[in-house]
N, C-alpha and C positions, 0 to 999 in steps of 0.2 A: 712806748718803749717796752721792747721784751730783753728778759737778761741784760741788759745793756745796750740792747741795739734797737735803733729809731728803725717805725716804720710808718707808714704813711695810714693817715688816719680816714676816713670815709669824708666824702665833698660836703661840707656843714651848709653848702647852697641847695642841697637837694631839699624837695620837697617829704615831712615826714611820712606821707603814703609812698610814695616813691620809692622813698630810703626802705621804707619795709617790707614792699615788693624785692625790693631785689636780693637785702637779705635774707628772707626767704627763698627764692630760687639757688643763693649762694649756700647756705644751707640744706636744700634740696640736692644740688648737684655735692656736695660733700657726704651726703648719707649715698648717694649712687657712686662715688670713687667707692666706698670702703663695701656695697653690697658687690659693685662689680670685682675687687681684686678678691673677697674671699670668694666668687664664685669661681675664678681665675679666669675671667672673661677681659684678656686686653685690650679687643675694640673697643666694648663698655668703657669699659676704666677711661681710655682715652678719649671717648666722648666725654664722659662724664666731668674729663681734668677741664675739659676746651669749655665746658657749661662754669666752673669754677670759674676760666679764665675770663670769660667775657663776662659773669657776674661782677667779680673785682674790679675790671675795667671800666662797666656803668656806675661800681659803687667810688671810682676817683682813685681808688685804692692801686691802681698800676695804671700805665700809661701814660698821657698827656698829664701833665700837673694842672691843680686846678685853682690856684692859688692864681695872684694876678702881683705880688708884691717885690717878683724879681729871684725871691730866695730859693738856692737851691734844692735839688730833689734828693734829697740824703737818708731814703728811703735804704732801708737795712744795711745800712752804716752804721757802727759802734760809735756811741755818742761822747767816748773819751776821745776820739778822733777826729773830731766836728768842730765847729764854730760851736757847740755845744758844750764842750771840753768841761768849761768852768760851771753853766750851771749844774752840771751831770756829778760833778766831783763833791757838788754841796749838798749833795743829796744826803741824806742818812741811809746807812748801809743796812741792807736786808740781808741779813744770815737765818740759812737755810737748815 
């Protein structure tokens, strides 16, 4: 949960080499969004988003759910809006 809003956490079935290969290339391709826009090179940038996109995707983090237990994909939904409502409200409140 970021600021209040649920996001989908990495496939906890992945294997820990795996898992760290990909966050590595997901990290790799976000150091190439930010070298491609300051050079102002758009096709870059937009390779570089589609290298993010399909990292995210092997890392469970976007697309197909990978959960098998039925529950929703409430993936950057506000967790005061959720079936989460009540444990989110018992939270202790973080002032910034």
């Amino acid at each position: 949960m970021v600021r209040g809003r649920l996001w989908r956490t990495a496939d906890p079935g992945l294997a820990p080499a795996r898992r760290q290969e990909l966050v590595n290339a997901l990290m790799a391709a976000r150091r190439a969004v930010g070298a491609a826009r300051r050079a102002g090179d758009a096709a870059g940038e937009a390779v570089a988003h589609a290298a993010v996109d399909a990292a995210k995707h092997a890392l469970g983090e976007r697309g197909p759910v990978w959960w098998t237990d039925g529950a929703p994909d409430l993936n950057r939904r506000m967790a005061r809006t959720t079936c989460y409502a009540d444990w989110f409200a018992s939270l202790p409140s973080i002032d910034a």
